[in-house]
Structures are given as structure tokens and as C-alpha cells.
C-alpha positions as CSV (number, residue, x, y, z in Angstrom):
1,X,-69.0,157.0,-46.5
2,X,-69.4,153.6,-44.8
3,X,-67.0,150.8,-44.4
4,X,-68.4,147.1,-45.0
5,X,-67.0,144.0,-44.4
6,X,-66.9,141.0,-46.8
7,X,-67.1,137.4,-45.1
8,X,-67.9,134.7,-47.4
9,X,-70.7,133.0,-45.5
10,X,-70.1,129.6,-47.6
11,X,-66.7,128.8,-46.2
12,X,-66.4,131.6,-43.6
13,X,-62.3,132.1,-44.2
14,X,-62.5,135.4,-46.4
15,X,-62.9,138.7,-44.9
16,X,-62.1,141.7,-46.7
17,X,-63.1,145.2,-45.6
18,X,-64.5,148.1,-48.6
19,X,-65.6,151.7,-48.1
20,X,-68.3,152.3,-49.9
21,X,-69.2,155.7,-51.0
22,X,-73.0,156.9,-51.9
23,X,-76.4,158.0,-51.3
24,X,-77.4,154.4,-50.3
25,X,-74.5,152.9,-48.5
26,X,-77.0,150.7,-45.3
27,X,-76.4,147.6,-44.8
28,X,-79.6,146.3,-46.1
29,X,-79.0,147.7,-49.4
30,X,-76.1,145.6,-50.2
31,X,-77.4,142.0,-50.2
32,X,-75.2,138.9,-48.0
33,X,-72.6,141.4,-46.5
34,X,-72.0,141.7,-42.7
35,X,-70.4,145.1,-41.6
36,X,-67.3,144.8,-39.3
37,X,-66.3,146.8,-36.6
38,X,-63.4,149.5,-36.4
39,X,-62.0,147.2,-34.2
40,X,-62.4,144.2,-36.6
41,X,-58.5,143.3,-37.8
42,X,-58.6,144.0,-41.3
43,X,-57.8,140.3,-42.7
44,X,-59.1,137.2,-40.8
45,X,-56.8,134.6,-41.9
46,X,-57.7,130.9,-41.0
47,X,-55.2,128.0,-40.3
48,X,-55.3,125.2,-43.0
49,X,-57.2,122.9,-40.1
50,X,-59.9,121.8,-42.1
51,X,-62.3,124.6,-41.2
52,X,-63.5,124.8,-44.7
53,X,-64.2,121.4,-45.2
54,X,-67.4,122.6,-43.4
55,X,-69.5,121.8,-46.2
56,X,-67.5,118.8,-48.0
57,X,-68.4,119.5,-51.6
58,X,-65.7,119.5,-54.1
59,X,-65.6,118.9,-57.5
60,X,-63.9,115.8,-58.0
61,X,-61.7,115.9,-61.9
62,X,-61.2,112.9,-63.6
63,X,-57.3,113.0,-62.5
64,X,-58.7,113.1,-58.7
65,X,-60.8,110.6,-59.7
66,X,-57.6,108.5,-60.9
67,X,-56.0,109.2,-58.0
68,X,-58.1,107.4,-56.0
69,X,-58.4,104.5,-57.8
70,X,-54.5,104.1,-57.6
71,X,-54.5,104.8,-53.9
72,X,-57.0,102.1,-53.5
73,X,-54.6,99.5,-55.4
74,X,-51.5,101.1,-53.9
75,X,-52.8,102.2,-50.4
76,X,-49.8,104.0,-50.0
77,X,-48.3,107.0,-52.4
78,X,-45.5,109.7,-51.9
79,X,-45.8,113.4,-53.3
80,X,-43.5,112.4,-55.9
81,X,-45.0,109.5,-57.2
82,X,-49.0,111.2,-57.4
83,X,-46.5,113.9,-59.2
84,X,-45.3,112.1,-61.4
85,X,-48.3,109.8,-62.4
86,X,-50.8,112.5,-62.6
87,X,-49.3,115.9,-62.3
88,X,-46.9,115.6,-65.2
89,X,-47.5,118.6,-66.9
90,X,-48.0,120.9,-63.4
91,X,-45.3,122.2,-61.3
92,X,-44.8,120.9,-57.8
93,X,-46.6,124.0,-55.8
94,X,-49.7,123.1,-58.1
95,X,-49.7,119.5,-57.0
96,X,-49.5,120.3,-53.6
97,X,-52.4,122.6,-53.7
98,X,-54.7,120.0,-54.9
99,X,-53.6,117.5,-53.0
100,X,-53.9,119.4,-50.0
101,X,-57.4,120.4,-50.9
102,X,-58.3,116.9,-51.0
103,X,-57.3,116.3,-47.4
104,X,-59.1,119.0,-46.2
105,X,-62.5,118.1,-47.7
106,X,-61.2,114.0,-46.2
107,X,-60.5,112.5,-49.6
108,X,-57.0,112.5,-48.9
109,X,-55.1,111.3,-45.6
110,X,-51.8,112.7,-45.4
111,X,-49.2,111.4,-43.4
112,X,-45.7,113.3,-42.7
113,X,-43.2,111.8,-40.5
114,X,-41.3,115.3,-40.4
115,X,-40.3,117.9,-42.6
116,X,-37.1,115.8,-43.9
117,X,-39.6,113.1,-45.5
118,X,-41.9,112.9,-47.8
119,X,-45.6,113.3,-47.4
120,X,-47.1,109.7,-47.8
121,X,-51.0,110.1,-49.0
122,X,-54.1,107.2,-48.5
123,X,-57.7,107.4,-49.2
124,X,-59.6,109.0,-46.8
125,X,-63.3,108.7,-45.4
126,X,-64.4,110.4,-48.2
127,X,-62.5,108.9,-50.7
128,X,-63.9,105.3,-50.1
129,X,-66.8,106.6,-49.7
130,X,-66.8,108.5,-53.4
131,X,-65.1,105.2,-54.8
132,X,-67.9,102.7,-53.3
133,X,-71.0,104.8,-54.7
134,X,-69.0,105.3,-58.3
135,X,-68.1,101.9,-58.6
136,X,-71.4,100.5,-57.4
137,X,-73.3,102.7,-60.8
């Protein structure tokens, strides 16, 4: 019996370790895994820095899409108001999940002045950027 680790080498934030029981059980035979160490910790969490807006891609929905045309006209929108406008039929912790993808892969800027207030949202690098190459086709 062998124990494996897991790492999702797209985004690097996912670690999981497995034992793997059976004749073949070498690292080779199990394609895009990296075996850990015993002294490996067994989850390698990641802070919400960014540091899987490595690669920048995201699907962009037609309600993201939306969203960043109103933030262009608006420049300036709170949590509530993007929930209300476009999250209408999703609960709060769902809004906040896509919104905070979107500032991770720079679509978003989110600005917070402290916990008491709201989180104010603009476009971001990559938001003017998406909305200049959409428009212009």
C-alpha cells in the first residue's frame, strides 16, 4: 500500500492525500499525480490572495457580463445593489462567491472600508479589458 498525493497542477490550491492499494501502485502508473511526503500536512489550504488567478481564465455568464456593463455606467456598486440587480433569485453567500471570484481573476475591484461597511465593487483590469474587446466585435 502506497499513499499519493493529489495537487491540482492547474491552480495549485488542492491537495488531498489517497492510499492506494494494488499490484501497480508507482507513481508512474497513475498519470499527473505528485506523491507527498509523510511529513507533507495533510490539507494545503491557500489564502484567498489571488493565487489562483494564476492563469486568468474564467468563464464569464451573461449576468457577469451585465455586471460589467452597469459598473462601467455606475463605476461604483455596493454588495446589495449587484444583489439585488442581478442576484435576485440567489441567496447572499452565493453572490458573494461570485463576486469574489471575479476579483480574484481582476474583473472585479473590491473595496472595503472595514468590516462595519459595505463592500463597494468597480471594474477591474480585466474587466475593461473584456468590455473593450466585446464591444469593439
Amino acid at each position: 500500500m502506497r499513499e499519493l498525493r493529489i495537487v491540482n497542477k492547474f491552480s495549485g490550491n488542492l491537495e488531498m492525500r489517497m492510499r492506494v492499494d494494488g499490484a501497480d501502485t508507482r507513481h508512474e502508473s497513475v498519470p499527473r499525480l505528485s506523491r507527498g511526503s509523510p511529513v507533507d500536512p495533510l490539507f494545503s489550504m491557500r489564502s484567498d490572495d489571488g493565487a489562483a488567478a494564476c492563469s486568468g481564465v474564467m468563464r464569464l455568464t451573461n449576468r457577469d457580463m451585465e455586471l460589467l456593463r452597469e459598473l462601467r455606467a455606475a463605476r461604483w456598486l455596493t454588495t446589495t445593489q449587484i444583489r439585488r440587480r442581478f442576484f435576485t433569485q440567489a441567496s447572499l453567500s452565493a453572490a458573494h462567491r461570485r463576486l469574489r471570484k471575479l476579483v480574484v481573476v481582476k474583473y472585479l475591484v473590491r473595496y472595503q472600508e472595514d468590516r462595519m461597511h459595505q463592500a463597494m465593487f468597480t471594474l477591474g483590469p480585466e474587466g475593461k479589458r473584456f468590455l473593450e474587446r466585446y464591444e469593439n466585435h
